[in-house]
C-alpha positions, 0 to 999 in steps of 0.5 A, a space after each residue: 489553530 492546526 498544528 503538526 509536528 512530525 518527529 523522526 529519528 533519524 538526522 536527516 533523509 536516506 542516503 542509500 539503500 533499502 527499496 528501489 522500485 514501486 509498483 503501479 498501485 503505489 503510483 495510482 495512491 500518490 496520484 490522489 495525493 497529486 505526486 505521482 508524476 515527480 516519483 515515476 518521472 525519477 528512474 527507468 522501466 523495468 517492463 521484462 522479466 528474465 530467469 536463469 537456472 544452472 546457467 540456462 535461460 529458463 524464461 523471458 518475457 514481458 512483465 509487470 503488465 496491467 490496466 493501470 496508467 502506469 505500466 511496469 515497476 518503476 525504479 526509483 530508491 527509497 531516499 528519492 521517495 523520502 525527499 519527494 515526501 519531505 518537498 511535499 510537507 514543506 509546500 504545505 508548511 510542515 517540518 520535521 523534528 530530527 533525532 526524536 523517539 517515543 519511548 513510551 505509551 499509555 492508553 486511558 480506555 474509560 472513556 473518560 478522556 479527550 485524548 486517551 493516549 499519552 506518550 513519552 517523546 524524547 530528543 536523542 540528542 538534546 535530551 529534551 523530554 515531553 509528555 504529548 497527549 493524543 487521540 491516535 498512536 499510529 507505529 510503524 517503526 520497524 519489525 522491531 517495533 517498540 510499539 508492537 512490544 508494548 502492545 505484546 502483540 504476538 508476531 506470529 510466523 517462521 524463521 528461515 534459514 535463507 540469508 540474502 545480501 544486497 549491494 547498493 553500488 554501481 556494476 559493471 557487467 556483460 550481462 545482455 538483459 541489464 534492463 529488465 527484471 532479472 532472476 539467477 536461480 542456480 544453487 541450493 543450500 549445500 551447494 552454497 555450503 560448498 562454495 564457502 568452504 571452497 573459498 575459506 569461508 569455513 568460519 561463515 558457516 556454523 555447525 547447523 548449517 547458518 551463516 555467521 552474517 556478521 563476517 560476511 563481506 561484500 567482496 566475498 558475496 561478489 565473487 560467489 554472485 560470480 559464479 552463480 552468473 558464469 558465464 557473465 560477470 559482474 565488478 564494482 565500478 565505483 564505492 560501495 554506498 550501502 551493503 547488508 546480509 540478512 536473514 529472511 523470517 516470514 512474520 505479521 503481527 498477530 492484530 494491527 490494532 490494539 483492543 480498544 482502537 486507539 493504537 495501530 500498527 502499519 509498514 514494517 512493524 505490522 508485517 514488512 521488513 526492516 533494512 539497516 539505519 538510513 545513515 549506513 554507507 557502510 565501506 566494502 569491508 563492514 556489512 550490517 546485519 538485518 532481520 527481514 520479516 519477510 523475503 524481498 521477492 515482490 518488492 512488497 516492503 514500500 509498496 505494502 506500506 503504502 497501502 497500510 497508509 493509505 487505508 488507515 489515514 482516511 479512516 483515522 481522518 474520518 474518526 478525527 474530524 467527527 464524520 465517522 464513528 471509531 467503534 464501527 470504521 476503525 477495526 476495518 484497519 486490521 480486518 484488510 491490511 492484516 489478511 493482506 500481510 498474510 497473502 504477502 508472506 504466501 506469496 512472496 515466500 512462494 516466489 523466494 523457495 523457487 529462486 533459492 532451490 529451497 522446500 521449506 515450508 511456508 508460514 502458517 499463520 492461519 493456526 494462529 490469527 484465523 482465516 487466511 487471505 482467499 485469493 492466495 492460489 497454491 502454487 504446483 509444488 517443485 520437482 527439480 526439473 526444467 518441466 517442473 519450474 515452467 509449471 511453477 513459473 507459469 501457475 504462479 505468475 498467472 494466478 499472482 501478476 496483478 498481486 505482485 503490481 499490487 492491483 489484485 489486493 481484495 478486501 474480505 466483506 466488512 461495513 464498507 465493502 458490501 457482501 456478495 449478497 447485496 445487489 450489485 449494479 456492476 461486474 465489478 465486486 465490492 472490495 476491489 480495486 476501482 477500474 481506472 479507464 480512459 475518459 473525455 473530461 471536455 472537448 479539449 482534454 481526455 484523461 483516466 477516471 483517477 484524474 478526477 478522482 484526487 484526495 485523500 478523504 472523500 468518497 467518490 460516488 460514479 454515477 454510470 447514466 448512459 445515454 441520459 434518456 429513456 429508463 435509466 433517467 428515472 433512475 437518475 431522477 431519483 438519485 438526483 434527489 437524494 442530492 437535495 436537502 433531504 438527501 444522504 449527500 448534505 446528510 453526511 457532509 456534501 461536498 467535503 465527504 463526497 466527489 459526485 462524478 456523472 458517467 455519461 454515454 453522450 457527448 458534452 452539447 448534448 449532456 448540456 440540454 439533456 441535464 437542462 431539466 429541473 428533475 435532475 437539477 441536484 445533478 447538475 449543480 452538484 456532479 462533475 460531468 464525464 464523457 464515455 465516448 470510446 467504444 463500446 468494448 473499452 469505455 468506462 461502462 464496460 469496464 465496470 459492467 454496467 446495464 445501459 437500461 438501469 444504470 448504477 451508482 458505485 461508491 469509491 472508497 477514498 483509498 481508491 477500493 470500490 465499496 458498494 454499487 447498486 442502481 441510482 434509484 435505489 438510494 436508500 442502499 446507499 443512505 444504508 450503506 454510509 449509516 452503517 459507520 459515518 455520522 451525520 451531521 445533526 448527530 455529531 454532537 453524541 459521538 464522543 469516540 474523538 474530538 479535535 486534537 493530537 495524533 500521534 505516529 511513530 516511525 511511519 513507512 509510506 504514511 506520506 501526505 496522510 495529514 492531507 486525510 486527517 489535517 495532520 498525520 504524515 510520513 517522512 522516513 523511516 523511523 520515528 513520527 509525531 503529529 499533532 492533528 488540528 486542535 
């Protein structure tokens, strides 16, 4: 019998505030998911990009751009997301238990145990107590996380003297550029000094140079966003629905998994941060304080998170339902969203020094948690002069576009993005995003790749065939085979691990009679047949850089991270490839790392329509989840 409770603490979904805008990845996760289309379809485009300084236009121009189907940032608040979510989990008949906390764990590492966590879940309001025994903890309540604590996991990095404030409200303004992404850079630390003490705001600034948040008010924060946008202006034109000041920290924790993998971290308590109560809608005169863990430049919060989701659940999927070995999948959590937490910080604190006009120096995490993230670039440092911020802004959005949309997020090599030196078939590297093209999927429809690329759980294996003739056949023959009985498909579960999808250069009359043979039947009977038929320099086989002659076989993680390629006929890399951390079938009566039962996921952001990956672990707000997976 499945079962799944999802508990949250809070009493009912987002009101307002917190994020508002998600990036292209964001949307290509929940297209998988199949709920793309009901989040982009919610707000407007923000496809431009414009920077003020000291009242001049320093830069403006088209953003947000990409490869992606889905261009530029998309507007939408955090408390739509949560009902789309939450709409999502009532279609698939599940239900969530408010004003529920987990205020304790243990762990059982003997191994002697079906369910070696066992955590104490109480009802706030009702005072129910109960004892849930589990397989996994999952935390992601907050940068506060209870979980972290008691885990005493280090949450390594700095605190800032940078405080921001954030309305949630309606504006009127005469700003010419309301639509696009807009950037007012103008005062630096002791000119915002300066205009505290000008207005009696004595009291806000302590000896040292912090500002008491605690006594900020909306109005106050207005009237100098004022004077930093002269000439134009800004007033409420309605109620204030949310306000906050915070103070910005740049901080991950220092391993998003515990030692003996049964309790990880995701969102917010392992590097994003946190925003005040969903209940808060807070009047004018009151603000809450929060403490961010790193700086809101990038919109990384959400975005970030559901990548956290999305990499951890099809993993924690696989280990549930007996597919995959916890000892080998699971710490390849840590190894990728942790270095990607760390470029988080680097960049995003980068972008937040430029726009405040502050030389703090960055977090170094690599002191204390190793190696750092390789694709971070350096930014020119600043001089305080007009030349100077061009460079910076030109250096910076060129080597950081694709990060900030959330398309250029590399995977370092592990046992499921194969190291540079195994054979490759393809220009693309292993541990990347997996282009997303346009393709014909019959003689009526065309589409992108990621249509026919949906799940949660599965491996899409591309098989790039070309014209279907002469040697790449060969290749394919042999491909074809590892598809029958004896084959690393039926080894390792068929159809429910793997989404066999054929790549072809000829149209669909001709694919019929040339797959017609017996020599590629285990093709035919098991791939989805596509149609590569735009031009050379912008088909499928050239975005993915594929030998006409030879072909190739790319394996598509289930988080849409290409791990492996080689040529078709060269199964036994591949059979390697998926031994290395999967179990097949005959042997999964040895493994002993999980068996059926409860998971357990507490204060998940972004783990939304992850019970589809695991058959129970999902996301509905911001605080406090429990799931039980099936039993």
């Amino acid at each position: 019998m499945q079962c799944l409770v999802l508990a949250d603490k809070a009493e009912g979904p987002l009101l307002a505030g917190r994020a508002d805008g998600v990036q292209p990845r964001f949307l290509e996760i929940l297209h998988s998911w199949g709920l793309a289309e009901e989040v982009h379809e919610e707000g407007p485009l923000i496809d431009h990009t414009v920077v003020y300084k000291d009242g001049q236009k320093l830069y403006h121009n088209r953003s947000h751009q990409s490869d992606s189907r889905y261009r530029g940032l998309h507007i939408i608040t955090q408390g739509q997301i949560e009902r789309i979510y939450i709409r999502d989990l009532l279609r698939h008949r599940r239900l969530v238990e408010r004003s529920t906390i987990i205020d304790s764990f243990e762990t059982n590492n003997t191994g002697s145990e079906t369910y070696p966590v066992r955590a104490s879940v109480r009802n706030e309001k009702t005072g129910k107590e109960e004892t849930i025994r589990a397989k996994f903890l999952v935390g992601a309540d907050g940068a506060g996380s209870n979980i972290r604590k008691q885990l005493d996991t280090p949450f390594d990095g700095v605190s800032t003297d940078i405080y921001w404030a954030i309305t949630d409200c309606i504006f009127e303004t005469d700003f010419p550029y309301i639509t696009t992404f807009g950037i007012y850079t103008q005062i630096g630390a002791e000119r915002a000094k300066e205009i505290a003490k000008s207005h009696g705001h004595i009291d806000s600034i302590k000896a040292n140079g912090r500002i008491n948040d605690h006594s900020l008010t909306a109005e106050e924060v207005l009237e100098q966003t004022n004077r930093i946008f002269a000439p134009y202006t800004l007033k409420f034109a309605a109620p204030i629905s949310w306000f906050a000041v915070w103070r910005i920290s740049e901080r991950v924790a220092r391993s998003f998994s515990s030692p003996d993998l049964r309790v990880h971290l995701g969102g917010d308590a392992a590097s994003v941060f946190p925003l005040p109560s969903p209940s808060s809608v807070l009047p004018s005169s009151t603000n809450t304080v929060t403490r961010h863990v790193h700086s809101v430049m990038g919109a990384f919060g959400l975005n970030a998170s559901i990548m956290d989701a999305s990499n951890l659940a099809w993993k924690l999927g696989l280990i549930s339902r007996r597919h995959a070995r916890l000892s080998a999948l699971a710490p390849t959590y840590d190894i990728e969203r942790r270095l990607f937490a760390q470029r988080i910080i680097k960049v995003s604190g980068s972008y937040l020094r430029f726009v405040c006009n502050s030389y703090l120096p960055l977090a170094n995490l690599e002191e204390t948690q190793g190696s750092g993230n390789s694709a971070y670039e350096e930014p020119p440092p600043l001089d305080g002069t007009p030349a100077g911020d061009l460079r910076f802004l030109g250096a910076f959005f060129g080597a950081q576009d694709k990060f900030l949309l959330g398309l250029d997020a590399p995977y370092e090599e592990s046992l499921i993005n194969r190291g540079e030196e195994a054979e490759r078939a393809t220009s693309v590297k292993n541990g990347v995003r997996a282009p997303n093209p346009r393709i014909c999927f019959s003689v009526d429809v065309t589409g992108y790749l990621y249509d026919k690329m949906t799940g949660a759980s599965v491996f899409h294996i591309l098989v790039f065939g070309s014209d279907l003739q002469g040697p790449v056949r060969q290749e394919l023959v042999a491909f074809s085979a590892a598809l029958g009985h004896s084959g690393f498909f039926p080894r390792f579960g068929g159809k429910e691990l793997f989404n066999v999808l054929l790549v072809t250069k000829v149209l669909p009359h001709e694919a019929e009679e040339l797959l017609r043979s017996e020599e590629l039947a285990g093709l035919r009977e098991t791939a989805t047949v596509l149609y590569d038929d735009r031009a050379p320099d912008e088909d499928a086989h050239y975005w993915y850089g594929i030998n006409h002659a030879k072909g190739a076989v790319v394996v598509v993680r289930p988080d849409l991270w290409i791990g492996m390629s080689t040529t078709p006929g060269t199964v036994k890399a591949i059979e390697a490839y998926f031994d290395g951390f999967l179990v097949p079938l005959h042997w999964e009566d040895e493994i002993n790392d999980v068996q059926d039962g409860v998971n357990l996921v507490n204060g998940v952001n972004g783990l939304s329509n992850a019970h589809r990956a695991v058959g129970g672990v999902s996301e509905i707000s911001n605080d406090r989840i429990l799931v039980k997976s099936p039993a």
